[in-house]
C-alpha positions, 0 to 999 in steps of 0.5 A: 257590706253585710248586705254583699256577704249576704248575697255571697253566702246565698248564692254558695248555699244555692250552688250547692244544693244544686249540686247535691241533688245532681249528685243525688239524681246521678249526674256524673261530670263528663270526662276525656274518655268519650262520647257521653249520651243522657239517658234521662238524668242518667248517662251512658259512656258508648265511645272510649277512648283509643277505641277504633275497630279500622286502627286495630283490625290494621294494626293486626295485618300491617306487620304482615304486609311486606314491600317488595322492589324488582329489577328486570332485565330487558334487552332493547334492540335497534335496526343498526344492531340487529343488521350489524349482529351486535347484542342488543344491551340490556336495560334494567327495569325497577317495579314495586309491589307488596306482599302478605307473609302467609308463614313464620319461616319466610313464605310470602304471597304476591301477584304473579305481576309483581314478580314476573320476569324479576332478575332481583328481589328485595323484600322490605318488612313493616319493621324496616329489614330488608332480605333477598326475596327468590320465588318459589312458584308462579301462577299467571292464570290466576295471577299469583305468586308465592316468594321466600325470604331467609327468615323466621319468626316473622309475624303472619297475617290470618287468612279469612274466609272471602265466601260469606263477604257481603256488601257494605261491609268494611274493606281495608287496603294495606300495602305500599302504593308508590313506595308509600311503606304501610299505607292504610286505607278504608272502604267497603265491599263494594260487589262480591264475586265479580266474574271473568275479569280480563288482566293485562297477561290476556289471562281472565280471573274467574272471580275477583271482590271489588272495593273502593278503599284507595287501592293504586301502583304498588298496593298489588300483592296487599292485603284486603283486610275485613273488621278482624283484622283477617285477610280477605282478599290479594289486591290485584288490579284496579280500573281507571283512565287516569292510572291513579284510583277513581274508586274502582279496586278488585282483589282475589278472594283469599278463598281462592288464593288458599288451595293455589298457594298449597300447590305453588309452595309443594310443587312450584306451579298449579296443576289444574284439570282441563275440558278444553272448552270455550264456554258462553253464557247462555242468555238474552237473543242466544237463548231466543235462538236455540228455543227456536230450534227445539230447546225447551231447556231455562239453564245451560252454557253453550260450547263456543269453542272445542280445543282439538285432541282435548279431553272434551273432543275426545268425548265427542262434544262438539261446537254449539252444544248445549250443557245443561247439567253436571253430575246431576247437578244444574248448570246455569253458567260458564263461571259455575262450570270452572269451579266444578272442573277445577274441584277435581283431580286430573284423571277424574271422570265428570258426566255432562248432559249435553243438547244438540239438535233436539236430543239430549245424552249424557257424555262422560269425560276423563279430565286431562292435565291443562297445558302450559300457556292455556289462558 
């Protein structure tokens, strides 16, 4: 017996010497707060607990992210009704969509498609209200839409700055895809200014930020959030054979969004300055073709097309000329050409330095106010 209690007392002694030189040398027991990584005999706490940079850069746009339900009305006619003159009846149509709120006293910003068309708006907020929503300006060009809600002190969501987007970087998706309230979901930048991307309407978005965060019906109108929690872009369309995501997302650059909606909130639509041209790329067997007839020239976009009686006809350019420079300034393609009209007034005069037929002059043109129904 004093042969086991001998044992006993040896192997506590031992235990403890252990632990006083653990204690000595730094050793800390590990706890529920995290990741814990030896640095040699030392130790280094890198995770803590709830520490999750996707929960709270969500967690700071989702109060901002708003549902928005719609009833149009739609008549559907028949042979019978229309030989006999009856009115056709009408039939109420039910769309889903989402929202950001861009100001505390109700003003929320969408996709044009959401709204278009609605007889009924209801706005449903993170919180669970509801409010009739009515719309305050539309845009089909560049498919957005600016709606109002009788409300205040409503959180807003921080518009970012989409320029300096890279890819990689993180994306997170938040709206109601399917009349799912909320949703979040997560990827990366998946391609930066994407160009002359075509929408249902026949409209074509000059620039669009693609993504693979899960974007599908009812996310248009949501946000696109970076790391911070700012909103970087308006979810707007995806590509898929299925109708569902395949990983294939775009969103307007809030960039672009920003000086739109300035414009639908004062005046109810867009103004946009107009050339009145139809402009190609030049590139690839176009570029062989023109340096066979004389143009010595490595940039410029070609006129494909001249609108009668339009600003640019009334300055005398023509189909198949060559613009190779604006203001002094190098142009080297169609998309680049849009942003430097669209950067002026209606009224201002731009100077364009043309090609054709081995000469080259220089033309001005006074920039018109573009007509409705222009894509």
């Amino acid at each position: 017996m004093k042969k086991v209690a001998s044992y006993v007392f040896v192997f506590v002694l031992g235990f403890a010497a252990c632990a006083w030189i653990l204690k000595e040398w730094g050793y800390t027991r590990p706890e529920n707060a995290g990741l814990v990584i030896s640095q040699g005999l030392r130790t280094k706490q890198v995770v803590q607990k709830g520490l999750n940079p996707i929960a709270d850069a969500a967690a700071k746009v989702a109060p901002a992210v708003v549902n928005i339900d719609t009833v149009s009305e739609i008549r559907m006619s028949s042979p019978i009704e229309e030989f006999f003159g009856f009115p056709a009846p009408k039939s109420q149509v039910r769309g889903q969509g989402s929202g950001v709120i861009i100001r505390k006293d109700g003003y929320i910003l969408t996709n044009n498609h959401v709204v278009e068309g609605a007889n009924k708006i209801v706005v449903r907020l993170a919180d669970g209200r509801r409010f009739k929503g009515r719309i305050i300006g539309r845009d089909p060009r560049s498919d957005l839409a600016v709606i109002k809600i009788d409300a205040n002190n409503l959180p807003v969501a921080v518009l970012g700055d989409s320029d300096n987007l890279r890819v990689g970087d993180w994306a997170i998706a938040i709206g109601n895809p399917l009349g799912f309230s909320n949703t979040v979901t997560v990827g990366v930048i998946s391609a930066t200014k994407r160009t002359d991307f075509p929408l249902p309407n026949g409209s074509v978005l000059e620039e669009v930020i693609q993504t693979d965060a899960a974007i599908n019906q009812g996310n248009s109108g949501g946000a696109l959030a970076n790391i911070n929690g700012e909103v970087i872009g308006i979810n707007t369309a995806i590509l898929s054979g299925t109708g569902g995501n395949i990983g294939l997302g775009f969103a307007i650059p809030i960039n672009n969004a920003k000086t739109i909606v300035a414009q639908l909130i004062e005046k109810g639509e867009v103004v946009r300055p107009w050339v009145g041209v139809a402009l190609q790329d030049l590139g690839g067997d176009l570029a062989a073709w023109y340096e066979q007839r004389g143009f010595k020239g490595n940039h410029g976009v070609i006129i494909a097309q001249v609108v009668p009686d339009s600003p640019a006809a009334k300055a005398g350019i023509m189909q198949y000329d060559i613009i190779t420079d604006v203001d002094g300034k190098k142009l080297r393609s169609a998309s680049e050409f849009v942003k430097i009209v669209a950067k002026h007034k209606i009224g201002d005069i731009i100077r364009v330095t043309i090609w054709r037929d081995g000469v080259t002059r220089v033309v001005a043109i006074r920039l018109a106010k573009m007509p409705a129904g222009v894509q």
